[in-house]
Backbone as CSV, one residue per row, in Angstrom:
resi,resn,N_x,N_y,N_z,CA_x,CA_y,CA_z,C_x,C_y,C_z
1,UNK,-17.214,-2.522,-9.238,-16.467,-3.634,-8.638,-15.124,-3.131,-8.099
2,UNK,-14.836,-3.533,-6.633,-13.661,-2.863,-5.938,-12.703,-4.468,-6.124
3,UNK,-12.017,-4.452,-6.990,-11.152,-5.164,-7.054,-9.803,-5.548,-6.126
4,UNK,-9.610,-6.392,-5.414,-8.485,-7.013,-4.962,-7.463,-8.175,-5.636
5,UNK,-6.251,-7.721,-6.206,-5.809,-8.186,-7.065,-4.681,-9.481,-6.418
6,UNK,-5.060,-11.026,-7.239,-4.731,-12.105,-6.208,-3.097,-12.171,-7.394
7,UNK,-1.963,-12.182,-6.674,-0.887,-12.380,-7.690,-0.116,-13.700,-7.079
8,UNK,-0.787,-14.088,-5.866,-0.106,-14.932,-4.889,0.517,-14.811,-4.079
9,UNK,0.498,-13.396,-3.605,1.597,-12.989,-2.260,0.966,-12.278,-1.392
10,UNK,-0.932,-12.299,-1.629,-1.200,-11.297,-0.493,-1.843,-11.850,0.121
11,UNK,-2.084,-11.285,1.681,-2.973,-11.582,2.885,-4.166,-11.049,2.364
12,UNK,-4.960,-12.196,1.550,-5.853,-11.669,0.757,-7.265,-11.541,1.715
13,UNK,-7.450,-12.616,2.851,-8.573,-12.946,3.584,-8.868,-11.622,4.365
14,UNK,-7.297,-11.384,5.077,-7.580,-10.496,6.225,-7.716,-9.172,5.272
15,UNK,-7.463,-8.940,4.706,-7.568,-7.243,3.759,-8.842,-7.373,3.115
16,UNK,-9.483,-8.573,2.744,-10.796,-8.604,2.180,-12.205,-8.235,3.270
17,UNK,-11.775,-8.791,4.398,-12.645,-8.375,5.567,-12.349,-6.978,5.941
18,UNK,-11.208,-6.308,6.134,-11.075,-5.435,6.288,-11.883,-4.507,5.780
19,UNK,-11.872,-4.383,4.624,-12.955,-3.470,3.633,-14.348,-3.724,4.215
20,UNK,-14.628,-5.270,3.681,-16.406,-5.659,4.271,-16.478,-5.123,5.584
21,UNK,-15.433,-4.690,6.817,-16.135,-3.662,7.548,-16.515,-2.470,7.371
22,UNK,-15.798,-2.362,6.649,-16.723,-0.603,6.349,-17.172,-0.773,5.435
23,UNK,-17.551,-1.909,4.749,-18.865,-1.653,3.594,-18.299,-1.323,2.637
24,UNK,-17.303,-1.794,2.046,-16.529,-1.844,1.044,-17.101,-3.236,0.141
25,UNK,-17.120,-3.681,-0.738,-17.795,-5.032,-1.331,-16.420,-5.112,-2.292
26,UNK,-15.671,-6.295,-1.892,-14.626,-6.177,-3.172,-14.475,-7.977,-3.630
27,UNK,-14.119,-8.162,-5.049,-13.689,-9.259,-5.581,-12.541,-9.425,-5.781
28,UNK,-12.310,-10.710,-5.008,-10.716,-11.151,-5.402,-10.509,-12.489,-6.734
29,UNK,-9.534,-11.573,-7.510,-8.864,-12.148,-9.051,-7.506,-11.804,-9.215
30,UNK,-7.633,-12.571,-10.742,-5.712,-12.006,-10.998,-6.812,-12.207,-12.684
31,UNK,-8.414,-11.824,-13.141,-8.227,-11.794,-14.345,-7.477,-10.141,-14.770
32,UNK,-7.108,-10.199,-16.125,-6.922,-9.109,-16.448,-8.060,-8.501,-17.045
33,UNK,-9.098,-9.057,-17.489,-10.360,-7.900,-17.712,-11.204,-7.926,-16.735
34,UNK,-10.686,-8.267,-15.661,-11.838,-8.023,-14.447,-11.096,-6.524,-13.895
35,UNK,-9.652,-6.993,-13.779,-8.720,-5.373,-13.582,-9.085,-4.781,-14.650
36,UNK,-9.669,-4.467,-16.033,-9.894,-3.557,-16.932,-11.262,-3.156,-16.289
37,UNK,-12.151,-3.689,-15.928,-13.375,-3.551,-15.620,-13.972,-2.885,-14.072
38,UNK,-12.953,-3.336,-13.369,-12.835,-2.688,-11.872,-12.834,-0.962,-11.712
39,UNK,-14.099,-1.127,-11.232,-14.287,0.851,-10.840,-12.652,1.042,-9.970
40,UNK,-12.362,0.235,-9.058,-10.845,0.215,-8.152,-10.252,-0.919,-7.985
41,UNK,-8.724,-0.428,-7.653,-8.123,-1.547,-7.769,-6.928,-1.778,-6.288
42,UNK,-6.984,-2.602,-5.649,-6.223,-3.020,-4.142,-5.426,-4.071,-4.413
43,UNK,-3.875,-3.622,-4.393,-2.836,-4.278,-4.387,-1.978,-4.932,-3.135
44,UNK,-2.738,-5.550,-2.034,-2.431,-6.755,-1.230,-0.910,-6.688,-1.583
45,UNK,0.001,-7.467,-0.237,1.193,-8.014,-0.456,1.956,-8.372,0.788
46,UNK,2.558,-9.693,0.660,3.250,-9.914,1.755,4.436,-10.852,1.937
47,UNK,5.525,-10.297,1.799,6.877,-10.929,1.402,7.728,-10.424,0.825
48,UNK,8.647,-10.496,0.130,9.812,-10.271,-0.902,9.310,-9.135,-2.697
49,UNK,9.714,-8.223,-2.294,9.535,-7.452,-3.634,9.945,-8.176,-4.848
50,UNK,10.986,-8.992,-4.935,11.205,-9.573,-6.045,10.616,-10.364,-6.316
51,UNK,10.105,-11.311,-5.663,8.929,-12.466,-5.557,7.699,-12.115,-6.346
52,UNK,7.467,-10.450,-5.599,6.184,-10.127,-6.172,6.260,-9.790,-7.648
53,UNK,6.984,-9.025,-7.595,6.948,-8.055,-9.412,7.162,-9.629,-10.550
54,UNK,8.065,-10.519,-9.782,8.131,-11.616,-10.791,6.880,-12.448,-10.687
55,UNK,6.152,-12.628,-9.805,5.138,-13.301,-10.424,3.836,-12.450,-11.428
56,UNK,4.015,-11.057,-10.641,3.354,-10.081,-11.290,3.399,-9.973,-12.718
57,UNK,4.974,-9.473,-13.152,4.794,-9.817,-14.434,4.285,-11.353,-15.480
58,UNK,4.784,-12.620,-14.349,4.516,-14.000,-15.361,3.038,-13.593,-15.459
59,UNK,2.199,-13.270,-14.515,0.650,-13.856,-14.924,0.077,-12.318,-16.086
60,UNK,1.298,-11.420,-16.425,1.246,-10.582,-17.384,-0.101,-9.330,-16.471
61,UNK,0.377,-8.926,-15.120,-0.547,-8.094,-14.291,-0.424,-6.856,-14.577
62,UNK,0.994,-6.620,-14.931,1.788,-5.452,-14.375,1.653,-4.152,-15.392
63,UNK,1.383,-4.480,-16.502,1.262,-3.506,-18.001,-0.028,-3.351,-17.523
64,UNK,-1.076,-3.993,-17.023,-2.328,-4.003,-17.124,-2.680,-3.029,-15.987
65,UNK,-1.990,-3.202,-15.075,-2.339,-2.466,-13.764,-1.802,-0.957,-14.520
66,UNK,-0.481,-0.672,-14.502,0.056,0.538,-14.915,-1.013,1.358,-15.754
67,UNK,-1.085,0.515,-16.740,-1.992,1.197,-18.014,-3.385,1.546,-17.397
68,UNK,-4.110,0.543,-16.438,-5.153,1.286,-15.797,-5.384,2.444,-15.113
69,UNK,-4.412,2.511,-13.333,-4.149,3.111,-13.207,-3.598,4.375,-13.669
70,UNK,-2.750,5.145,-15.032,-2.555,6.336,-15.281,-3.858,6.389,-15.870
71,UNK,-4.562,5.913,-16.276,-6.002,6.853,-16.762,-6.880,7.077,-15.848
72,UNK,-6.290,6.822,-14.401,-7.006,7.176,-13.742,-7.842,6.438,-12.824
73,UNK,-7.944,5.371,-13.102,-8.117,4.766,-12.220,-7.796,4.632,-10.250
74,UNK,-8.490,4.242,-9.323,-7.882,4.955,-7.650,-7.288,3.229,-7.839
75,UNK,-5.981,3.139,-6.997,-5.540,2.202,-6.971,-4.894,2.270,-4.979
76,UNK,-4.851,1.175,-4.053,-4.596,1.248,-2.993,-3.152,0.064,-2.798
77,UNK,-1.728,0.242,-2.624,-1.299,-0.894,-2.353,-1.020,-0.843,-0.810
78,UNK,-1.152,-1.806,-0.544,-1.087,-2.076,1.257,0.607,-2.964,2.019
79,UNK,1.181,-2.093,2.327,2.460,-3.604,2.867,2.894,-3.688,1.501
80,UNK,3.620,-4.376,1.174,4.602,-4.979,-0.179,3.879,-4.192,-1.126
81,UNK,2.372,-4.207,-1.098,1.984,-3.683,-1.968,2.439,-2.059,-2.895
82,UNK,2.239,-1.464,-1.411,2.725,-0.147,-1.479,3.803,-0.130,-1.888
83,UNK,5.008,-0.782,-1.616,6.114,-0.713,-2.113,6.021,-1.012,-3.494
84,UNK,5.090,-1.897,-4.191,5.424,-2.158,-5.544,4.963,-0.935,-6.208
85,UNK,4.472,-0.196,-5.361,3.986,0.750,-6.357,4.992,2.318,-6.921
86,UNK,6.292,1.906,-6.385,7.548,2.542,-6.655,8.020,2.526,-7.506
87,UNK,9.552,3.000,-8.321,10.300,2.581,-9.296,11.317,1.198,-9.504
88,UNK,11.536,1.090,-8.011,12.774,0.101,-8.066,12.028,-0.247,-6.269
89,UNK,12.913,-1.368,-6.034,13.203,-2.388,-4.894,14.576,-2.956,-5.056
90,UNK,15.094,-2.786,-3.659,16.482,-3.473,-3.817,16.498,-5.027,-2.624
91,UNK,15.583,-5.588,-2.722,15.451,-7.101,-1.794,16.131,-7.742,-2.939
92,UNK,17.246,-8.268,-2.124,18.069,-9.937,-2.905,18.325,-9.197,-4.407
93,UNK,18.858,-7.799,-4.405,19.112,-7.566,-5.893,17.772,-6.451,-6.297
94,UNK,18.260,-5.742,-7.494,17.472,-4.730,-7.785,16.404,-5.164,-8.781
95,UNK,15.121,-4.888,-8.685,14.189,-5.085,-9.235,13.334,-4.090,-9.931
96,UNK,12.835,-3.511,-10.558,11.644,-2.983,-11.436,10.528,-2.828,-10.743
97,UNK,9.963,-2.122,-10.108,8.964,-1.532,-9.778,7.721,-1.025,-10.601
98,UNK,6.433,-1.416,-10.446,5.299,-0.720,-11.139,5.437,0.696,-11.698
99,UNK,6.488,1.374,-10.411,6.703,2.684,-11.885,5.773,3.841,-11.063
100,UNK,4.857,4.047,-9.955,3.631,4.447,-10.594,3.823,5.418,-9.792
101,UNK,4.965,5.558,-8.469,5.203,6.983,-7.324,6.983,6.782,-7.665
102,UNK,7.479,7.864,-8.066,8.808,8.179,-8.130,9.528,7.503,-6.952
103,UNK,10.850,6.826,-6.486,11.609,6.680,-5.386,11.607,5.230,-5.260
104,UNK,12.667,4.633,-4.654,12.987,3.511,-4.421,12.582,2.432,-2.928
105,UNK,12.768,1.399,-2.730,12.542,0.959,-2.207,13.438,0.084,-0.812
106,UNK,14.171,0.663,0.013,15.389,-0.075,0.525,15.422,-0.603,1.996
107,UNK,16.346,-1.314,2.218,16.531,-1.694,3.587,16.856,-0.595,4.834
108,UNK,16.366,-1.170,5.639,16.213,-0.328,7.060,17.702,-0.437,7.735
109,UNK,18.613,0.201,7.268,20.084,0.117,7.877,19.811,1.301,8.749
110,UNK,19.441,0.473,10.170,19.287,1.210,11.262,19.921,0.019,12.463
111,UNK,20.246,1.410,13.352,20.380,0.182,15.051,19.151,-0.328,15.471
112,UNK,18.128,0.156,15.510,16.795,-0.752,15.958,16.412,-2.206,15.273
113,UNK,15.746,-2.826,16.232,15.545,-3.691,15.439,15.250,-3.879,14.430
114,UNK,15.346,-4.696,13.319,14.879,-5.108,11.679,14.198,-6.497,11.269
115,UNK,13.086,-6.546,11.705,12.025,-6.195,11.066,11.702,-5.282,11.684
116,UNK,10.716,-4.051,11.109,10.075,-3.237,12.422,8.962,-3.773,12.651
117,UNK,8.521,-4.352,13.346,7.338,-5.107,13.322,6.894,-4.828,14.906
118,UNK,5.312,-4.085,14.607,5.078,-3.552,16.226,4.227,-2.529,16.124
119,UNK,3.700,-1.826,17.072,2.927,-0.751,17.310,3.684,0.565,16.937
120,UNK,3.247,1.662,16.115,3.821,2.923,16.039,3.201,3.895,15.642
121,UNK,2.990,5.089,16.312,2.568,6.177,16.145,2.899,6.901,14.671
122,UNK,1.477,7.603,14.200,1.416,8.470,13.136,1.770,9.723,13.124
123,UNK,2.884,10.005,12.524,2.778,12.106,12.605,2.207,12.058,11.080
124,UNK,1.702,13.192,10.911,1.025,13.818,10.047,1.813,14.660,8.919
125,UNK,1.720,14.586,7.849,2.286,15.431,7.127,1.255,16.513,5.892
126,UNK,0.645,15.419,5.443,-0.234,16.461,4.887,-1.882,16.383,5.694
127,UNK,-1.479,17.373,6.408,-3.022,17.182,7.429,-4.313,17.087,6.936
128,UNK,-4.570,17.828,5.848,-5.665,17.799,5.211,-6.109,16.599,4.072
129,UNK,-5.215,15.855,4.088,-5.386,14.738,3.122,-6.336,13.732,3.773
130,UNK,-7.995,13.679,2.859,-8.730,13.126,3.107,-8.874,11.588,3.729
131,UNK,-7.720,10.926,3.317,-7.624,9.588,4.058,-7.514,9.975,5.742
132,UNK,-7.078,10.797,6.629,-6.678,11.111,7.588,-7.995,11.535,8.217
133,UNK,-8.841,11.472,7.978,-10.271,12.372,8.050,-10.622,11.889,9.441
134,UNK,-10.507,10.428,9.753,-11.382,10.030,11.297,-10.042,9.685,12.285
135,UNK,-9.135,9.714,11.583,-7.942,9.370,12.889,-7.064,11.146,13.569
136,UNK,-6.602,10.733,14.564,-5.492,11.700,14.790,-3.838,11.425,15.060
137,UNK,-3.483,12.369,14.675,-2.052,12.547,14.935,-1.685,11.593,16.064
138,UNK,-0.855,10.673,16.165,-0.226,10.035,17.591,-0.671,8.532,17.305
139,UNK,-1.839,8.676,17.005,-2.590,7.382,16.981,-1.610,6.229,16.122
140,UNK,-1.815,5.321,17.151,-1.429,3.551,16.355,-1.268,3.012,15.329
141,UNK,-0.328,2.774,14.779,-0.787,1.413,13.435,-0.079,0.460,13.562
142,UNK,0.018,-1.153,12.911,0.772,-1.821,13.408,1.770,-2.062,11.981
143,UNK,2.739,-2.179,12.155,3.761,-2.509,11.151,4.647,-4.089,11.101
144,UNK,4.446,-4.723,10.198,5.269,-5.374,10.026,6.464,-5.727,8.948
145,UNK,7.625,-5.427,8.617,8.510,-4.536,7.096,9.983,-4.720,7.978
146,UNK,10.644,-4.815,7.075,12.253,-4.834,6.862,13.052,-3.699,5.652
147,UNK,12.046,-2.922,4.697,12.070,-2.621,3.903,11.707,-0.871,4.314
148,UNK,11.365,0.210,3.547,11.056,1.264,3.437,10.848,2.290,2.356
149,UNK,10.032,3.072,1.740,9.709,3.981,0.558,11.010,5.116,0.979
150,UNK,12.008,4.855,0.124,12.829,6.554,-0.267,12.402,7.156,-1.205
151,UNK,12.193,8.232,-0.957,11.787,9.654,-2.119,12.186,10.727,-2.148
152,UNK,11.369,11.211,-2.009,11.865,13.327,-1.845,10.384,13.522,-1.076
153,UNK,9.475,12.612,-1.049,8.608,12.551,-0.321,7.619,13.425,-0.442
154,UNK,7.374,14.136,-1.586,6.507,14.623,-1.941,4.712,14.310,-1.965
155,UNK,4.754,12.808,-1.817,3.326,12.211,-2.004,3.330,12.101,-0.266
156,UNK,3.990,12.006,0.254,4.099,11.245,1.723,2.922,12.332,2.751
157,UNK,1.999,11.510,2.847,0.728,11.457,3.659,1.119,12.081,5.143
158,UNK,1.418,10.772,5.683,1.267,10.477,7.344,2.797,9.051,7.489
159,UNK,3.593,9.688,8.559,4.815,8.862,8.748,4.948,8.849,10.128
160,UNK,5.624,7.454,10.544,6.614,6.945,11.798,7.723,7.210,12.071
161,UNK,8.247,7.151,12.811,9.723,7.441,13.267,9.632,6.273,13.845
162,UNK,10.901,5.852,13.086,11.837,4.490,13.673,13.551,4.527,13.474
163,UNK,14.024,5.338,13.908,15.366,6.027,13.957,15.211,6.446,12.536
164,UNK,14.779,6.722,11.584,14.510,6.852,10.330,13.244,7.289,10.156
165,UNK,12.866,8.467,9.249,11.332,8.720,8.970,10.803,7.455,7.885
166,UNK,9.729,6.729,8.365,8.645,5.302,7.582,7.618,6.254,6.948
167,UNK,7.390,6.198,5.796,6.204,6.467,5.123,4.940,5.449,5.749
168,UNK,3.956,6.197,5.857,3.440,5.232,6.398,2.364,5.112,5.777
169,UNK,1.974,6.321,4.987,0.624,6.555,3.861,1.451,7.953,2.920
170,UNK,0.782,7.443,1.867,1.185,8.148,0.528,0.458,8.481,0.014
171,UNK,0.393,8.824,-1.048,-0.875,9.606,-1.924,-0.222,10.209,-3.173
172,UNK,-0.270,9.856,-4.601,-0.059,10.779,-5.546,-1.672,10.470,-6.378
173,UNK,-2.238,11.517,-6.403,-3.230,11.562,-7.242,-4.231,10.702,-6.932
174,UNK,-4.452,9.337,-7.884,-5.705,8.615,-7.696,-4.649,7.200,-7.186
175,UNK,-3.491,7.595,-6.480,-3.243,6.282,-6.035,-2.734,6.847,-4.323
176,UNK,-2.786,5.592,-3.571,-2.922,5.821,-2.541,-1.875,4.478,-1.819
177,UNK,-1.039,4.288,-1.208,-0.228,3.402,0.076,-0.368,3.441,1.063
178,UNK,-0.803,2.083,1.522,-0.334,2.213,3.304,1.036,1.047,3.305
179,UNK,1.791,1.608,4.546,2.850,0.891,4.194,2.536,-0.401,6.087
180,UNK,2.114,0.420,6.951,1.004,-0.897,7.710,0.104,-1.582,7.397
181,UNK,-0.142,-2.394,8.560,-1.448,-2.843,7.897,-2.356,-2.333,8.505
182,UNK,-3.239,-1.779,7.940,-4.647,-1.427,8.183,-5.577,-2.363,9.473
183,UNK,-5.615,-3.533,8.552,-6.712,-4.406,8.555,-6.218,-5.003,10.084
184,UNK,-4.928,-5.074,10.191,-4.611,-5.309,11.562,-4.421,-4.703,13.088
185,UNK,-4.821,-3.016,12.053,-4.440,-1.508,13.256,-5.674,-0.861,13.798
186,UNK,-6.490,-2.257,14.543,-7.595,-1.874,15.068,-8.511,-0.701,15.023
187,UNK,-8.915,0.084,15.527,-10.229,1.089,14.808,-9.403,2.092,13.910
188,UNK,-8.359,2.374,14.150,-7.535,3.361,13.765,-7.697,2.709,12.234
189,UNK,-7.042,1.283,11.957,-6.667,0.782,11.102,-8.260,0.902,10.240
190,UNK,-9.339,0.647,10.976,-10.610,0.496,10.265,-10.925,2.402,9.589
191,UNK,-10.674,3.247,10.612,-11.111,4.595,10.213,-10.249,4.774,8.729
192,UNK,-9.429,4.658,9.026,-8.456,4.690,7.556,-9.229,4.109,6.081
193,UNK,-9.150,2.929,6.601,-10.563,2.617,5.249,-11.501,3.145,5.289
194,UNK,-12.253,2.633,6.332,-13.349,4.084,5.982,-12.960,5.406,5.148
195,UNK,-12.301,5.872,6.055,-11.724,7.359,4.626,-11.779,6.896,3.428
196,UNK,-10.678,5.959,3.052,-10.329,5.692,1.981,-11.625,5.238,1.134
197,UNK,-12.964,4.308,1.275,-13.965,3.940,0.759,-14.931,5.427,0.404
198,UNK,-14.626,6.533,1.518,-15.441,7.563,0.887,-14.667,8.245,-0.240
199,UNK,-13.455,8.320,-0.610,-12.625,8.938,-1.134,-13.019,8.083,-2.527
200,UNK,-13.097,7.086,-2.534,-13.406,6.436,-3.952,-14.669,5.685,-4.624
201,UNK,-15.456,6.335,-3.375,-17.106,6.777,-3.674,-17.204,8.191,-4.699
């Protein structure tokens, strides 16, 4: 069971189809032994980091996810998602993060516009990283974020330039971020899952 985890903040419809195109079969919940039971787990999100981790923790998600994930479990967060999957977030005040990729979470203090919300090209960083398998370098994704992953960037996949380097896919181990959306970054956005569904086959 490819789990999609419902906490109340994600674009749960469009990320659920997303997968069912490439033949992904996933159930959307917020039980916690359906997340104990889930071969994988997809962390959806769309809005305010603080919003999320606080409802995350009320419905008691967040120990459950963590604790899955380090044993190993493949875990995917998408948009907000990805971001929760950091140490900290600083939206409306500093927040607690899932913990689960070293580095913080902050605002885009740039001259370009803020939101970045729009079409933007991929550079590549770790070329050989299997999610990258059917797309190329240059190619599209669409973004919509006010926010951004700081690190040392060690997990950092594939990134944008927006007067600032955007993580745009991550990777530590059996967990994986997109910080676009996929489901909205037409074939590009579909090849990506695809990868990602063989990767956790």
């Amino acid at each position: 069971m490819n789990l999609i985890i419902d906490y109340g903040m994600g674009n749960l419809n469009s990320v659920q189809k997303g997968f069912e195109r490439v033949g992904l079969d996933t159930v959307v919940s917020d039980s916690i032994q359906k997340i104990k039971d889930a071969k994988t787990l997809i962390l959806p999100g769309v809005g305010a980091y603080r919003d999320a981790m606080d409802l995350l923790n009320k419905l008691e998600l967040s120990d459950v996810i963590k604790e899955e994930v380090r044993n190993g479990k493949p875990i995917i967060g998408i948009c907000l998602g990805m971001q929760l999957l950091y140490e900290k977030g600083y939206e409306y005040g500093e927040y607690d993060g899932l913990g689960l990729i070293k580095g913080d979470i902050r605002k885009m203090d740039i001259s370009l516009k803020v939101p970045h919300m729009g079409w933007n090209s991929l550079r590549f960083k770790d070329q050989d990283n299997k999610i990258l398998k059917y797309i190329n370098e240059g190619e599209y994704v669409y973004y919509v974020h006010s926010y951004y992953a700081n690190s040392d960037n060690s997990e950092l996949v594939a990134y944008s330039d927006y007067e600032i380097l955007i993580p745009g896919i991550v990777n530590k181990e059996n967990i994986y971020g997109i910080q676009f959306h996929p489901e909205k970054s037409g074939m590009v956005g579909h090849n990506i899952l695809k990868a990602y569904k063989e990767i956790i086959e």
